[in-house]
C-alpha positions in Angstrom: 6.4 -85.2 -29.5 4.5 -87.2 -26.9 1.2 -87.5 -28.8 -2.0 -89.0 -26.3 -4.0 -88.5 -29.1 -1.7 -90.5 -31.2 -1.0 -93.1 -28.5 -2.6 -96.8 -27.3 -3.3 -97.5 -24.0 -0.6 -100.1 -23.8 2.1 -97.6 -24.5 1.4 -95.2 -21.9 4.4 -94.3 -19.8 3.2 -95.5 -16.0 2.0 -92.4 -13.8 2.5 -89.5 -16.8 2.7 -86.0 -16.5 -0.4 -85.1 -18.6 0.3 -81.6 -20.5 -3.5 -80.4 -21.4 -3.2 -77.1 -23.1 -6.4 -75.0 -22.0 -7.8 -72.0 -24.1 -10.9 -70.1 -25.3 -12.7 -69.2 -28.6 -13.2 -65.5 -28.1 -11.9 -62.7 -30.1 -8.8 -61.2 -30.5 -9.4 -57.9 -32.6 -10.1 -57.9 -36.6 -6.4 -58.9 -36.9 -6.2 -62.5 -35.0 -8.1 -66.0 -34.9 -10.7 -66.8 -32.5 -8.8 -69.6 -31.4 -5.5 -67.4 -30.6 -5.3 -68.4 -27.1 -5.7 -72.3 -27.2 -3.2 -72.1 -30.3 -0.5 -70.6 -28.0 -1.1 -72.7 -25.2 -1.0 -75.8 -27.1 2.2 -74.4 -28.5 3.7 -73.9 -25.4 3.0 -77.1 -23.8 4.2 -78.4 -27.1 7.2 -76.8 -26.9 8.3 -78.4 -23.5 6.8 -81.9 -23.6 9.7 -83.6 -25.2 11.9 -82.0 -22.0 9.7 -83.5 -19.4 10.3 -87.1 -17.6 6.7 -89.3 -18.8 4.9 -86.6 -19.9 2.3 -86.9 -22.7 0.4 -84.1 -24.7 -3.2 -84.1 -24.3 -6.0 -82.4 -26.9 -6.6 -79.1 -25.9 -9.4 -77.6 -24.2 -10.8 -75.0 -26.9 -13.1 -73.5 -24.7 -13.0 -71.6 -21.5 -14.7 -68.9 -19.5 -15.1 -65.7 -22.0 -18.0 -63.5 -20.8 -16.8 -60.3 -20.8 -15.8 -60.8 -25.1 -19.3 -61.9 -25.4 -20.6 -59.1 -27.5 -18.3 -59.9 -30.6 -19.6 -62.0 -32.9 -17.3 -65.6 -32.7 -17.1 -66.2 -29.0 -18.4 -68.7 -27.3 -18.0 -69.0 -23.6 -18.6 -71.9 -21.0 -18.9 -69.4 -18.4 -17.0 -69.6 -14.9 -18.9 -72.3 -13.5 -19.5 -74.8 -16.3 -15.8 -74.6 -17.0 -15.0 -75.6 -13.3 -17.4 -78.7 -13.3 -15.3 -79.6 -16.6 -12.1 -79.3 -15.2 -12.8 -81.1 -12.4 -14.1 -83.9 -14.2 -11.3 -84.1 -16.3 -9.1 -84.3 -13.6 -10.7 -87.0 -11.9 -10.7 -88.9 -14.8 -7.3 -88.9 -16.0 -5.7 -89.1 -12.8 -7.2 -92.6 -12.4 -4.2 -93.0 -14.9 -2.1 -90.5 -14.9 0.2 -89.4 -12.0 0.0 -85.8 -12.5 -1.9 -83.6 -14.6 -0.9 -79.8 -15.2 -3.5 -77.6 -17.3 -1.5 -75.3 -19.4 -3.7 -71.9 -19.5 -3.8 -69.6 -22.5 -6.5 -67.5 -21.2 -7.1 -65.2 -18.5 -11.4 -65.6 -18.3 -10.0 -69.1 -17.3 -7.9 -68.4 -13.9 -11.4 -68.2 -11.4 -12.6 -72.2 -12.7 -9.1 -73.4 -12.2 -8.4 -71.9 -8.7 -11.4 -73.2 -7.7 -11.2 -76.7 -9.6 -7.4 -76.8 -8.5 -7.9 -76.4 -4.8 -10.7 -78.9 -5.0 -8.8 -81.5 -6.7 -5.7 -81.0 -4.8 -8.4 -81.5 -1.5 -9.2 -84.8 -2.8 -5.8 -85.9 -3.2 -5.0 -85.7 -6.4 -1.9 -84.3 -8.0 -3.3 -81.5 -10.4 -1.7 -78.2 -11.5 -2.6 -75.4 -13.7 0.2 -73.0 -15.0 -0.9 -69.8 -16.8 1.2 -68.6 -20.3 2.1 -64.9 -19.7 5.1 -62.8 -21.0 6.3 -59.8 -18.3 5.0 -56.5 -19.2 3.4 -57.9 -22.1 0.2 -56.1 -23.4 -3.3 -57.2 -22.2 -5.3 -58.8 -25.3 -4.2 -58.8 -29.2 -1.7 -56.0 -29.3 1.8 -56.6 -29.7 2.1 -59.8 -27.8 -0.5 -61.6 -29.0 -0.1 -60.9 -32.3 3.8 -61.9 -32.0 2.9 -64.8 -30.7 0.7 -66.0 -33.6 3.0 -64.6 -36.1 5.0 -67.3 -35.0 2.8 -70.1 -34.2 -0.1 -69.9 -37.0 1.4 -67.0 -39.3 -1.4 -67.7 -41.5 -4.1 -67.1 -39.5 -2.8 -63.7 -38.7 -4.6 -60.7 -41.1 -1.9 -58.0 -40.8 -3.6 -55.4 -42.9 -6.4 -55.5 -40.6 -3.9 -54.6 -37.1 -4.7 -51.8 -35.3 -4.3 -50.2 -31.6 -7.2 -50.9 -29.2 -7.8 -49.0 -26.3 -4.3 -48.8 -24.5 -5.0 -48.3 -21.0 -3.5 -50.1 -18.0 -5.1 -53.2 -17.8 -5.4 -52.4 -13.8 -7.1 -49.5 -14.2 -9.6 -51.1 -17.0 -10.3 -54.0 -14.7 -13.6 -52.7 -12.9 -15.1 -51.5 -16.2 -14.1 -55.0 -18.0 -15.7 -56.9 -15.3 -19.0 -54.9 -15.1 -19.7 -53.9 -18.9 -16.9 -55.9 -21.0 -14.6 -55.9 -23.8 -16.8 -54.2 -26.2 -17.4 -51.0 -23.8 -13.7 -49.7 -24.0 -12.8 -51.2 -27.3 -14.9 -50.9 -30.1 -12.2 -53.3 -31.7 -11.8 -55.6 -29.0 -8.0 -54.9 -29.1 -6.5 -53.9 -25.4 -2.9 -52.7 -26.5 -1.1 -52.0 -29.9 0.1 -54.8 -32.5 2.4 -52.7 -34.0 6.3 -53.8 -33.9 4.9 -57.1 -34.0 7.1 -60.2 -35.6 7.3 -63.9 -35.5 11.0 -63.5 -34.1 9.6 -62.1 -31.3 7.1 -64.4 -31.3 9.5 -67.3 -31.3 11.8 -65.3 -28.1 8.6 -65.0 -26.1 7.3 -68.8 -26.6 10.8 -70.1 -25.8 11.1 -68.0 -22.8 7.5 -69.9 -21.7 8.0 -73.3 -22.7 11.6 -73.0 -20.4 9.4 -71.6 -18.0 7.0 -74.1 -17.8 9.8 -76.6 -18.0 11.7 -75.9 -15.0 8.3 -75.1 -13.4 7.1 -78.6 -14.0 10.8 -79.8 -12.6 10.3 -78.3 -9.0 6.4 -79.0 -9.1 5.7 -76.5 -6.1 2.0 -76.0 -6.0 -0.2 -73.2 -4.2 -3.4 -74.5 -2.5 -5.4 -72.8 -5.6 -3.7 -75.8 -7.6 -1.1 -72.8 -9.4 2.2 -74.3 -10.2 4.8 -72.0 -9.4 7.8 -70.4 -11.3 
């Protein structure tokens, strides 16, 4: 692995591809960490650094925009528009150095502060992506997915006893009510799907299927004015 952490400014690669796993402390049910979504992101952008020309993986971003999970105890959010001042800091700061930078999102709060930091750094000219981890048809927040996912990357971390369903609802048609009242209003558990059938072997299908994503994504580097690189 491609450590920045690890590395010294002499050995840089000239004009990297810098990986910077983004994700949130917020709650994922009685079951999962806090930290779920920044451990998957990290392990995603881990997963594919080694297959990408000059890239390097930065230390993730642990926070992100998580207001609506807000009445659990254990988050802590930036909010919307402190997250988007950070982003675009970062990005102006390691792109005095780096030649591309592509924020690896584990966490949906996040998606309003980096279309809005993307298109602005992208108007200033410099070559900054975000990329959002998602599995098709996968449930909304710590049910099945999730809790795959984790089983995988931090089994430890994962309190199986404690899994149980949330409120299983479309997450289109629990949109409005998330946005106005939060989390906490349709699930007293803070779980938005089912974790049972979970495994690590899914796990592991899922987080390959991503990192290849995010691979041939990085490959073709087409970017929407938002900053989004596409599939």
């Amino acid at each position: 692995m491609r450590s920045l952490a690890a590395a010294t400014w002499p050995d840089l690669p000239e004009s990297a591809l810098l990986l910077v796993p983004l994700g949130a402390v917020e709650q994922h049910g009685p079951h999962l960490p806090l930290i779920t979504d920044t451990a998957v992101a990290g392990a995603v952008a881990d997963a594919a650094v080694d297959r990408m020309e000059a890239a390097l993986l930065a230390p993730a971003l642990a926070y992100g925009a998580s207001g609506e999970h807000e009445d659990f105890p254990g988050t802590v959010s930036l909010g919307t528009e402190a997250l988007t001042g950070l982003l675009v800091e970062y990005g102006r700061s390691a792109c005095r150095w780096a030649g591309r930078v592509l924020l690896v999102n584990g966490n949906g709060g996040n998606l309003d502060a980096l279309r809005t930091a993307g298109a602005q750094l992208r108007t200033e000219g410099r070559d900054v992506a975000w990329w959002p981890c998602g599995v098709p048809g996968g449930d909304a927040h710590a049910g099945r997915t999730e809790t795959s996912l984790m089983l995988h990357v931090e089994p430890e971390w994962v309190l199986g006893q404690r899994a149980e369903a949330g409120d299983r609802t479309p997450i289109g048609e629990l949109l409005p009510r998330l946005r106005a009242e939060g989390v906490r209003a349709v699930s007293e558990n803070g779980v938005l799907g089912d974790p049972a059938g979970a495994s690590a072997e899914e796990g592991a299908a899922h987080l390959a299927a991503m990192a290849d994503r995010l691979v041939a994504a990085a490959a073709a580097w087409q970017v929407d004015p938002t900053g989004r690189l596409r599939d």
